[in-house]
PyMOL Python script that loads the backbone (N, CA, C, O; Angstrom):
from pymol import cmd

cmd.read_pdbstr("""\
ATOM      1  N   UNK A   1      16.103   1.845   1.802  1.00  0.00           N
ATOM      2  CA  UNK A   1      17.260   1.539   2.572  1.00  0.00           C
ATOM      3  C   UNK A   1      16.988   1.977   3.998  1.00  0.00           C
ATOM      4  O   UNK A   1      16.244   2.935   4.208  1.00  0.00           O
ATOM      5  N   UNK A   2      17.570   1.301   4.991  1.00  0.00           N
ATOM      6  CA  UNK A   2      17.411   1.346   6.497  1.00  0.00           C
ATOM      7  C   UNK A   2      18.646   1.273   7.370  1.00  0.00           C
ATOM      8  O   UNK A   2      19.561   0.661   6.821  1.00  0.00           O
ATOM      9  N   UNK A   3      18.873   1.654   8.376  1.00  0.00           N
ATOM     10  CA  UNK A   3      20.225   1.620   9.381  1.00  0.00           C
ATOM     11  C   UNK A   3      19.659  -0.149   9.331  1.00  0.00           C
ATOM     12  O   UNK A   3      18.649  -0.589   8.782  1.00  0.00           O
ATOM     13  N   UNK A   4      20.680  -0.871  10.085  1.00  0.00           N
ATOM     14  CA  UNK A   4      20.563  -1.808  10.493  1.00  0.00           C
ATOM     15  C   UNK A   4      19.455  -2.350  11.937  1.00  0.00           C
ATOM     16  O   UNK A   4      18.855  -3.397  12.180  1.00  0.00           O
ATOM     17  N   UNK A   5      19.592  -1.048  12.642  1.00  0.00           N
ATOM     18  CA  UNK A   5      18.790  -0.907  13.462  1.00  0.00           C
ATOM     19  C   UNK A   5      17.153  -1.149  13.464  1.00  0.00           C
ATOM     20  O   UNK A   5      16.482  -1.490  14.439  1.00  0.00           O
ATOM     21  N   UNK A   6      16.631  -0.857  11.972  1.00  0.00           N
ATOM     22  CA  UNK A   6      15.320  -1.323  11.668  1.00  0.00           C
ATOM     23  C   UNK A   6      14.986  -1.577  10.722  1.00  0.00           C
ATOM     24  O   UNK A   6      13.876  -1.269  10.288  1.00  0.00           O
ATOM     25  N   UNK A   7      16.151  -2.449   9.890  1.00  0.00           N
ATOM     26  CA  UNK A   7      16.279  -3.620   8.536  1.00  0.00           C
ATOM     27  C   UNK A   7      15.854  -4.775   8.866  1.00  0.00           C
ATOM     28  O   UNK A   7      16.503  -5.354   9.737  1.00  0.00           O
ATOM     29  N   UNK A   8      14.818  -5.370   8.366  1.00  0.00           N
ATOM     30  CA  UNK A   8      14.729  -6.749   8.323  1.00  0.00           C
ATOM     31  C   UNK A   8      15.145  -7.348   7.283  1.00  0.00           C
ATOM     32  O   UNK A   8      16.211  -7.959   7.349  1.00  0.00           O
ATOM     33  N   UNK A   9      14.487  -7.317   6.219  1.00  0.00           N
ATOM     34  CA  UNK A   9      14.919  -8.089   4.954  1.00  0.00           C
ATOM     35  C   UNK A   9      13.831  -7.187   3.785  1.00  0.00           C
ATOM     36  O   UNK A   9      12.964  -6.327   3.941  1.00  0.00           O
ATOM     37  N   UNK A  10      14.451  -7.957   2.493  1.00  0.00           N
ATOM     38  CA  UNK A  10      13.868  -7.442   1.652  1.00  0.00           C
ATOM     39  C   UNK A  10      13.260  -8.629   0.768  1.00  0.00           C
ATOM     40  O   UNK A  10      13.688  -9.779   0.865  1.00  0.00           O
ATOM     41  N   UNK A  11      12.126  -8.224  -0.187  1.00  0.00           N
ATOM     42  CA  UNK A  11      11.498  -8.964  -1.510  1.00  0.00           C
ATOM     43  C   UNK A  11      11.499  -8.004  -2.832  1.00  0.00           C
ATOM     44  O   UNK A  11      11.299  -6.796  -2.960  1.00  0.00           O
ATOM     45  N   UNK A  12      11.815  -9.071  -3.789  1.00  0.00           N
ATOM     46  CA  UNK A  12      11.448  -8.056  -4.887  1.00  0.00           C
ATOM     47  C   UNK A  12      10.468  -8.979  -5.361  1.00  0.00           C
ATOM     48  O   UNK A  12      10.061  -9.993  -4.796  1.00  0.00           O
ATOM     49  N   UNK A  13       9.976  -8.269  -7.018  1.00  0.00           N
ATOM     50  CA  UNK A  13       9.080  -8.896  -7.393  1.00  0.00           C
ATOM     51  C   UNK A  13       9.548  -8.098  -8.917  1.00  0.00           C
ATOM     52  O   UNK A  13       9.363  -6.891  -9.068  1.00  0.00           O
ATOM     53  N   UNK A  14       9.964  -8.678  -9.631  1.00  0.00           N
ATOM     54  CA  UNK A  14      10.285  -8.602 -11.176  1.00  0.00           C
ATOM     55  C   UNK A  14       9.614  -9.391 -12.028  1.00  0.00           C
ATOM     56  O   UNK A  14       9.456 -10.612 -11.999  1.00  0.00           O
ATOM     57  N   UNK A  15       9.022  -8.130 -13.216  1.00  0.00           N
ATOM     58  CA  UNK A  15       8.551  -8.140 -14.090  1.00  0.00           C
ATOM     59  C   UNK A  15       9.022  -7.985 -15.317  1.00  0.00           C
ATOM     60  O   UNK A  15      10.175  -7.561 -15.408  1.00  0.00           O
ATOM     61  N   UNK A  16       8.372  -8.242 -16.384  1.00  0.00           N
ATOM     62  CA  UNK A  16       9.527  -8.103 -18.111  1.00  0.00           C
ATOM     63  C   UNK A  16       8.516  -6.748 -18.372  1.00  0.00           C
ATOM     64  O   UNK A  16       8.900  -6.047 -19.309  1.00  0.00           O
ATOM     65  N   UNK A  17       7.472  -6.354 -17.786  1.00  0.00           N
ATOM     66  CA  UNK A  17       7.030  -5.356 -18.257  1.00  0.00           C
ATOM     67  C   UNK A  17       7.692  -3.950 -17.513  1.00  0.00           C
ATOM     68  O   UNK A  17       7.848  -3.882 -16.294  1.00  0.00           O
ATOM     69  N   UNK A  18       8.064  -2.804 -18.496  1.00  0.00           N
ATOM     70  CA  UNK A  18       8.690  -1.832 -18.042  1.00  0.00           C
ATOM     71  C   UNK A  18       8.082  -1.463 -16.732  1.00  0.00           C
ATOM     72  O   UNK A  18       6.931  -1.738 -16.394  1.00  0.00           O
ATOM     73  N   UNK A  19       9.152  -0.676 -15.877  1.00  0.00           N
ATOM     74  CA  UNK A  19       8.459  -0.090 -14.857  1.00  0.00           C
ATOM     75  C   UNK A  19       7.521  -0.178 -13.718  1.00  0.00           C
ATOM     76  O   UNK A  19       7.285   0.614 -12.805  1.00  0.00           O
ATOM     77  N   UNK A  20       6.955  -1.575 -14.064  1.00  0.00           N
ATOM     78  CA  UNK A  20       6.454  -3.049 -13.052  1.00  0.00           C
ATOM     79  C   UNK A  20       7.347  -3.576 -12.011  1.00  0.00           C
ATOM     80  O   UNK A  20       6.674  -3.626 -10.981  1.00  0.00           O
ATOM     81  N   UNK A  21       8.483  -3.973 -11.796  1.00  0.00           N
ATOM     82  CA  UNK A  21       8.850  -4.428 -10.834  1.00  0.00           C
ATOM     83  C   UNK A  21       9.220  -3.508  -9.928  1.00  0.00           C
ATOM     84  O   UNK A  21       9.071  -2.308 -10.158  1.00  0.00           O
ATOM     85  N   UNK A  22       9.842  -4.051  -8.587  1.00  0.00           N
ATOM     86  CA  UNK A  22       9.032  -3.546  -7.188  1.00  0.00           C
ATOM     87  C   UNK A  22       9.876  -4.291  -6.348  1.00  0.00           C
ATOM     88  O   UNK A  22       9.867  -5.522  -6.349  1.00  0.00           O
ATOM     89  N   UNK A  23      10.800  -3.430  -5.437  1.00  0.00           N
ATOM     90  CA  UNK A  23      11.178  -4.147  -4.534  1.00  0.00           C
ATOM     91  C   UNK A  23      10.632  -3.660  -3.107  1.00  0.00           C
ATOM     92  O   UNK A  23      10.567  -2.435  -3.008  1.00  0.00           O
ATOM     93  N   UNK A  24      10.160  -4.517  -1.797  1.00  0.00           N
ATOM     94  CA  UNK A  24       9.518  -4.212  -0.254  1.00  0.00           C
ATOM     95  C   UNK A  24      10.373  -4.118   0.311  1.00  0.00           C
ATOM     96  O   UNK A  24      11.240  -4.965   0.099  1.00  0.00           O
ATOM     97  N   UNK A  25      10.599  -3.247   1.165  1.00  0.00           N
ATOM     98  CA  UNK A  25      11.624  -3.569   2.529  1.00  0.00           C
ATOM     99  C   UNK A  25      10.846  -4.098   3.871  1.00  0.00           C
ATOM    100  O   UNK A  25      10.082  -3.350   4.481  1.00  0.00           O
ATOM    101  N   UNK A  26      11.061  -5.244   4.224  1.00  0.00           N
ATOM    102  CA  UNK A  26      10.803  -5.406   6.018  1.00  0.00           C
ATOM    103  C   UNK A  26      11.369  -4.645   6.935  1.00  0.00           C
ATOM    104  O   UNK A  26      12.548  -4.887   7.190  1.00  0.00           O
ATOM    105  N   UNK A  27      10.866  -3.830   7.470  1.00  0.00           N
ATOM    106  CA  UNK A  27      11.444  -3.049   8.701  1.00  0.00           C
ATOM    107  C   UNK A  27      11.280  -3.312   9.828  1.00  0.00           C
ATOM    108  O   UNK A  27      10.565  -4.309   9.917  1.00  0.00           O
ATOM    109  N   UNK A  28      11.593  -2.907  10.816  1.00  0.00           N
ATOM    110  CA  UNK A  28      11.379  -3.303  12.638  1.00  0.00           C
ATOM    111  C   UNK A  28      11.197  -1.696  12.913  1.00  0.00           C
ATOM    112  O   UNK A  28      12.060  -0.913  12.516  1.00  0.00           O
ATOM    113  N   UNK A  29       9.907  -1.199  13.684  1.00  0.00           N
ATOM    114  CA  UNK A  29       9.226  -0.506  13.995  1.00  0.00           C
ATOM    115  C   UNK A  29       9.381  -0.335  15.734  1.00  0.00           C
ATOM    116  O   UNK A  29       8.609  -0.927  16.489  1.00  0.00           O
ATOM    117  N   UNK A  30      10.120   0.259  16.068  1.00  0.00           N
ATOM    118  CA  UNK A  30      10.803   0.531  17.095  1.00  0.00           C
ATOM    119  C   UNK A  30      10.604   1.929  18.167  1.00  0.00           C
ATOM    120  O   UNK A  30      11.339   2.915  18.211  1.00  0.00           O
ATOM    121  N   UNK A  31       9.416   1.665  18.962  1.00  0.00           N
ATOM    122  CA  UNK A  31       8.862   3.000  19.921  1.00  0.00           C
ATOM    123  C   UNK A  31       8.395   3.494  18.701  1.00  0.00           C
ATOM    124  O   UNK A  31       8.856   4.599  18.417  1.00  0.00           O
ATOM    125  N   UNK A  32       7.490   2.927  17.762  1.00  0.00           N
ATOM    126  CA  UNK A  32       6.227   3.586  17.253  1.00  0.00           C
ATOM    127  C   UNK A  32       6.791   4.171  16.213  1.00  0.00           C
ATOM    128  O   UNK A  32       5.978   4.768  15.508  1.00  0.00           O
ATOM    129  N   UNK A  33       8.306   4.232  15.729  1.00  0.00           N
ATOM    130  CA  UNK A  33       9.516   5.163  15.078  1.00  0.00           C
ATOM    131  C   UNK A  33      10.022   4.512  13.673  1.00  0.00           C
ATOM    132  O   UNK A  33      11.020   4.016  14.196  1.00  0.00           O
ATOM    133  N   UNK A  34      10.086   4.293  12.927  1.00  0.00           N
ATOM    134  CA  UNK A  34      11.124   3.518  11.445  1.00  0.00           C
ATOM    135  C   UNK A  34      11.620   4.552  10.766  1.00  0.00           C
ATOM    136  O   UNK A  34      10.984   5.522  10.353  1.00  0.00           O
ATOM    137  N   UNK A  35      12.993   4.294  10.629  1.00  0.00           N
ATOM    138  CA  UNK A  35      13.357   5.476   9.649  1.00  0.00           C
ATOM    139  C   UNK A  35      14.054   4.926   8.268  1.00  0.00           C
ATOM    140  O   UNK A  35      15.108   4.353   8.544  1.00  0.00           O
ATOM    141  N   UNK A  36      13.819   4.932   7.098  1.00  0.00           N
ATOM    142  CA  UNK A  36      14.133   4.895   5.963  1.00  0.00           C
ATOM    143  C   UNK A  36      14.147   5.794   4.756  1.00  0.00           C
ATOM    144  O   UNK A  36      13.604   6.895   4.666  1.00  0.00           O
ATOM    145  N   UNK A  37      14.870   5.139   3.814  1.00  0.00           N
ATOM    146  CA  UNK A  37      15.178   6.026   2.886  1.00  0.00           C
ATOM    147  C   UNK A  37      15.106   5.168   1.810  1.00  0.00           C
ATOM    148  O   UNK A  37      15.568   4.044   1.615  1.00  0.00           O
ATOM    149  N   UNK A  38      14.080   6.315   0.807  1.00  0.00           N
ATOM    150  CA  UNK A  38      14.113   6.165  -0.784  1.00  0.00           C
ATOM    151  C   UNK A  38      15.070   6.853  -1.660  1.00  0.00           C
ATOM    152  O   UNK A  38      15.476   7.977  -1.364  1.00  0.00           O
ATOM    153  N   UNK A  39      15.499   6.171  -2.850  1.00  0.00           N
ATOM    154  CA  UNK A  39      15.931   6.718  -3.817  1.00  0.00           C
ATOM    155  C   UNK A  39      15.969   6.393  -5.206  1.00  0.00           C
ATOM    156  O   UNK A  39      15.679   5.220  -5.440  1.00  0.00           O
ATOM    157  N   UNK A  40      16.296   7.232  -6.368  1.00  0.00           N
ATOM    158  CA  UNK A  40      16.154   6.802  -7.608  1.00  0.00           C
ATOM    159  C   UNK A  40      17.260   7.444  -8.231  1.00  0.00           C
ATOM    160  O   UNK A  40      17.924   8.354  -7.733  1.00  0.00           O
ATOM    161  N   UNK A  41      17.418   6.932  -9.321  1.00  0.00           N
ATOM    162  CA  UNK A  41      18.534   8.075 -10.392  1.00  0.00           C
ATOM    163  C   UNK A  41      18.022   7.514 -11.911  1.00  0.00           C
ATOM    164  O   UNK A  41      17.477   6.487 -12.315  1.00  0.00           O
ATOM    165  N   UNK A  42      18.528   8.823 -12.546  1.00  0.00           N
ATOM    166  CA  UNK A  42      18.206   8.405 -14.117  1.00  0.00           C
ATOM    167  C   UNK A  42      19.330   9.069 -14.725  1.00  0.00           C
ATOM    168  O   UNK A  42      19.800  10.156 -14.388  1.00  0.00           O
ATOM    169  N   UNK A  43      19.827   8.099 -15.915  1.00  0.00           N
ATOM    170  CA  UNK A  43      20.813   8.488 -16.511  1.00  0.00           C
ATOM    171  C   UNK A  43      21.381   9.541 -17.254  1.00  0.00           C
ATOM    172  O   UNK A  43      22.533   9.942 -17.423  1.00  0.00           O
ATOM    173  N   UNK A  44      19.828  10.016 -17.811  1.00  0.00           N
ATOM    174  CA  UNK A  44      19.599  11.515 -18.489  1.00  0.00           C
ATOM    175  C   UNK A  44      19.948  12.589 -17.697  1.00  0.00           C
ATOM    176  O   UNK A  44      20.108  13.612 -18.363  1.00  0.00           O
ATOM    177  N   UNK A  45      20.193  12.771 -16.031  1.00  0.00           N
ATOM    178  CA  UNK A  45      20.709  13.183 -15.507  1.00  0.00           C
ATOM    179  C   UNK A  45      22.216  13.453 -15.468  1.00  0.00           C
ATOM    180  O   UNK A  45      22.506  14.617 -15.743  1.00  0.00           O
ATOM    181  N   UNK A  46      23.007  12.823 -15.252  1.00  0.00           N
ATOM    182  CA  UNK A  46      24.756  12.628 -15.652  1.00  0.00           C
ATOM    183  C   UNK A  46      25.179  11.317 -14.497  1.00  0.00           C
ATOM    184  O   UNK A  46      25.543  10.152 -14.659  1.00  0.00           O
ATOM    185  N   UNK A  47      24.842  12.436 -12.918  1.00  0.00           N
ATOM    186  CA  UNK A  47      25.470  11.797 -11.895  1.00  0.00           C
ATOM    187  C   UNK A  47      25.758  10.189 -11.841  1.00  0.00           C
ATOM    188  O   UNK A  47      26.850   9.659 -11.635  1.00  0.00           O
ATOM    189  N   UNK A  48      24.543   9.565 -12.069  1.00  0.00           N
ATOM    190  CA  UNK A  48      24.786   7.957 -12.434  1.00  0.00           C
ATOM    191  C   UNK A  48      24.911   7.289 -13.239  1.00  0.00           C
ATOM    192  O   UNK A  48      24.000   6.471 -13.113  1.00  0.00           O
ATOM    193  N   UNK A  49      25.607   6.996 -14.259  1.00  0.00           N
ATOM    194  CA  UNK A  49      25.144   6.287 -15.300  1.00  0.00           C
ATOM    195  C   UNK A  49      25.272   4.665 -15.968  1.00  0.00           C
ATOM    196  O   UNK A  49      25.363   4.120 -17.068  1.00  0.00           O
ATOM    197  N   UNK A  50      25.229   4.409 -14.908  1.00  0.00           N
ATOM    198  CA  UNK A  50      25.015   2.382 -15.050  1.00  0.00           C
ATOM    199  C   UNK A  50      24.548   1.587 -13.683  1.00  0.00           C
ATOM    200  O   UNK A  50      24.311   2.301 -12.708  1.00  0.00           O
ATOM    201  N   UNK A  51      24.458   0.736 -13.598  1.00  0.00           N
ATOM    202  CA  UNK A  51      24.037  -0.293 -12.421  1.00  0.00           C
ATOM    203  C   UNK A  51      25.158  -0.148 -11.499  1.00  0.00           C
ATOM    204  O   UNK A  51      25.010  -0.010 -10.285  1.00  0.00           O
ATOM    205  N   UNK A  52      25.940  -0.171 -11.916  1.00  0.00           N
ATOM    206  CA  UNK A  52      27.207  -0.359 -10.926  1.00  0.00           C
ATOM    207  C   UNK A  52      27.390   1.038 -10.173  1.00  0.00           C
ATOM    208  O   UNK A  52      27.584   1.031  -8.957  1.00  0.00           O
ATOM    209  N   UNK A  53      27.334   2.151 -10.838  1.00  0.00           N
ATOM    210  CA  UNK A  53      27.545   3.574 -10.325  1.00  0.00           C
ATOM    211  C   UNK A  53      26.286   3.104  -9.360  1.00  0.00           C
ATOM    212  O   UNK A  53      26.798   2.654  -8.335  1.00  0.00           O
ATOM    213  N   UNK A  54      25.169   3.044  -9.295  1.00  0.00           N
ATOM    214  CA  UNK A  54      23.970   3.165  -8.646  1.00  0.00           C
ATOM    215  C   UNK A  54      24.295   2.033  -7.073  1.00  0.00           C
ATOM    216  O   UNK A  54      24.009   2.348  -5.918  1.00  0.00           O
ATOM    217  N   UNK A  55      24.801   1.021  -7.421  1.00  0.00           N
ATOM    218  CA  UNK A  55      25.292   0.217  -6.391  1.00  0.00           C
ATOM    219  C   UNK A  55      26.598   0.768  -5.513  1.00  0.00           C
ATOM    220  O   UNK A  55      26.883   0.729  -4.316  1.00  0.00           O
ATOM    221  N   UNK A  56      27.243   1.296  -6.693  1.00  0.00           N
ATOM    222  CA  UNK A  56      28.706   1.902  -5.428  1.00  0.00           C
ATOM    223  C   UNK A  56      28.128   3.246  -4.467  1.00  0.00           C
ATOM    224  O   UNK A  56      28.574   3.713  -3.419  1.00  0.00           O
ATOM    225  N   UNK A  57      26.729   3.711  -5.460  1.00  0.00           N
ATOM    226  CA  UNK A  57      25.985   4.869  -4.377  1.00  0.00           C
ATOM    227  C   UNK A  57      25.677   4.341  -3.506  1.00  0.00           C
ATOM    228  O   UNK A  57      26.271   4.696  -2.488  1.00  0.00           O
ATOM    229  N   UNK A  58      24.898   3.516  -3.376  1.00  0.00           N
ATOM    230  CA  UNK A  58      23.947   2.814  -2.594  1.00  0.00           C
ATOM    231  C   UNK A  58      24.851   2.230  -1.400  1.00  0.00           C
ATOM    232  O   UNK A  58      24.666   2.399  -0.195  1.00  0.00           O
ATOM    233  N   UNK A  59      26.034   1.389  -2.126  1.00  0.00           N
ATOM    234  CA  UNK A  59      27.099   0.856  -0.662  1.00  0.00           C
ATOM    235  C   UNK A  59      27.394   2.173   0.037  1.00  0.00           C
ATOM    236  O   UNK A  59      27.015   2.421   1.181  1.00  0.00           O
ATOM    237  N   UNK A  60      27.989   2.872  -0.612  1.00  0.00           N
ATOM    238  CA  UNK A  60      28.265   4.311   0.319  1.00  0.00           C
ATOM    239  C   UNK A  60      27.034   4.480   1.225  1.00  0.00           C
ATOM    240  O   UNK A  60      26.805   3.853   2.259  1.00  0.00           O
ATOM    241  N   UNK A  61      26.432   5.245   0.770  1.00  0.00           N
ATOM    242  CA  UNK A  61      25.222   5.476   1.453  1.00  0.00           C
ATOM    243  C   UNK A  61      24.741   4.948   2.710  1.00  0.00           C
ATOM    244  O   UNK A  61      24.392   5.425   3.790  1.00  0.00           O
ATOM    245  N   UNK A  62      24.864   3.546   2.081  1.00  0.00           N
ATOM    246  CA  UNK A  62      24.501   2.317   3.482  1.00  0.00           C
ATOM    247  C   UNK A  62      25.583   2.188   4.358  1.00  0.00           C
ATOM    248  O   UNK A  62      25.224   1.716   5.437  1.00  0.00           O
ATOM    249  N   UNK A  63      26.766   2.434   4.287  1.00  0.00           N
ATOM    250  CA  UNK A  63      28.125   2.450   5.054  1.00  0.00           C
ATOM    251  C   UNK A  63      28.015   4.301   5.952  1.00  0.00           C
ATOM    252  O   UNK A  63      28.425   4.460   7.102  1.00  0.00           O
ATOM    253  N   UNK A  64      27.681   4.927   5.497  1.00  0.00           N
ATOM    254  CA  UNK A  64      27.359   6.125   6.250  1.00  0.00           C
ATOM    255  C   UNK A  64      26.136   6.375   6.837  1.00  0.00           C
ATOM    256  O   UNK A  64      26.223   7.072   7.848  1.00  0.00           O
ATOM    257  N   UNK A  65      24.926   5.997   6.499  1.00  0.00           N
ATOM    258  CA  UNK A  65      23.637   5.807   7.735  1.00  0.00           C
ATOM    259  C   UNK A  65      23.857   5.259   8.654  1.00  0.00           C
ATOM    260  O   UNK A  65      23.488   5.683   9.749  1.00  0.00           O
ATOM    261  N   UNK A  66      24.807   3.676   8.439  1.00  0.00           N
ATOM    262  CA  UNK A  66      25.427   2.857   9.990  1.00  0.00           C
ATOM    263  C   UNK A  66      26.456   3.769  10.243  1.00  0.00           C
ATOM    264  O   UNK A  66      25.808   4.282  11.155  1.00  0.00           O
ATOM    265  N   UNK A  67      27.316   4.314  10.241  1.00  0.00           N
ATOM    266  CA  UNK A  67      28.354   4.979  10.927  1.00  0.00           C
ATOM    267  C   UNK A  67      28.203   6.536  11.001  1.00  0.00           C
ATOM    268  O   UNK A  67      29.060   7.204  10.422  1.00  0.00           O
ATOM    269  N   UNK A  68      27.387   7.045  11.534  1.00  0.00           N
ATOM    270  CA  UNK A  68      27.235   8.557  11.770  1.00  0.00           C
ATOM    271  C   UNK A  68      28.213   9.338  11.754  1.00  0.00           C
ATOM    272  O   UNK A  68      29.119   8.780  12.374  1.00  0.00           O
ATOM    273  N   UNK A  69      28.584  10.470  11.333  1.00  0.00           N
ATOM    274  CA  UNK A  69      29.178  11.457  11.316  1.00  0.00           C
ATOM    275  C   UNK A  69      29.188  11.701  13.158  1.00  0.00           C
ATOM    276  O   UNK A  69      28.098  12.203  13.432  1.00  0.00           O
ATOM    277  N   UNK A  70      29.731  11.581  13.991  1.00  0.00           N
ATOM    278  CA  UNK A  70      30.233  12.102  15.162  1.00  0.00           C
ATOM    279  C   UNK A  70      30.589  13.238  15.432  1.00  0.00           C
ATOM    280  O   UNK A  70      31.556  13.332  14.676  1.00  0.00           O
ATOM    281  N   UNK A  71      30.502  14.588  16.174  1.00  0.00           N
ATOM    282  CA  UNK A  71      31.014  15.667  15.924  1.00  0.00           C
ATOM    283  C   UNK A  71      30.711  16.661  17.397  1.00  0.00           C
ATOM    284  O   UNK A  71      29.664  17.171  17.796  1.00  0.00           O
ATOM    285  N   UNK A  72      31.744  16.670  17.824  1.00  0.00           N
ATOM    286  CA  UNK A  72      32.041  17.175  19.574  1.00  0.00           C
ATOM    287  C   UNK A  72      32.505  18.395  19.572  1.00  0.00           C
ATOM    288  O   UNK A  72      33.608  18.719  19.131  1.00  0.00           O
ATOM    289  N   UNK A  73      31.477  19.318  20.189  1.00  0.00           N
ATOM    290  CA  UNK A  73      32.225  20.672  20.533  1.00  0.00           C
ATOM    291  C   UNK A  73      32.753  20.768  22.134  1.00  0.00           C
ATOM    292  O   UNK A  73      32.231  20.457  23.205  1.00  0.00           O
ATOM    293  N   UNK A  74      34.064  21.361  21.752  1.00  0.00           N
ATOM    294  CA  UNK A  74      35.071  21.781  22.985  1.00  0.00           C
ATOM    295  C   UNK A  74      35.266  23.022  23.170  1.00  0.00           C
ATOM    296  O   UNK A  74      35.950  23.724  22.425  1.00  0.00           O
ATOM    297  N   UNK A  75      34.555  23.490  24.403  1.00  0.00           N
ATOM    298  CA  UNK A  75      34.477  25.111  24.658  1.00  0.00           C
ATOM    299  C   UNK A  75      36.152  25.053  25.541  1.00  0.00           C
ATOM    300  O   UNK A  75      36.647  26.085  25.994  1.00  0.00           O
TER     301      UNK A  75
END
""", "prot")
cmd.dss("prot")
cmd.show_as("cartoon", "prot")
cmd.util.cbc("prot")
cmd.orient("prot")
């Protein structure tokens, strides 16, 4: 996952064999700089446990890398 700022697009590439498929991100490489982010979850864990939990992470996620936390100190 990427700000919008250096998202291009994405490919996957799905397989029927476990653990084979693979998705690329295109990025835009900007003053020598890209910033992205990996992630995973497994169910044996608790926090996620279906496709959909993993997608409502993921929208979050992507809705808060574009909109920064802002935060102004007033002496």
């Amino acid at each position: 996952m990427a700000t919008k700022k250096y998202f291009c697009d994405f490919e996957t590439y799905d397989t029927k064999a476990v653990d084979l498929s693979n998705a690329y991100a295109n990025l835009k490489v900007k003053n020598n700089i890209v910033v992205y982010y990996a992630g995973h979850a497994w169910k044996k864990q608790g926090d996620i446990k279906n496709a959909k939990e993993w997608q409502d992470y993921l929208d979050q996620f992507s809705e808060n890398i574009n909109n920064p936390l802002e935060v102004s100190l007033v002496k």
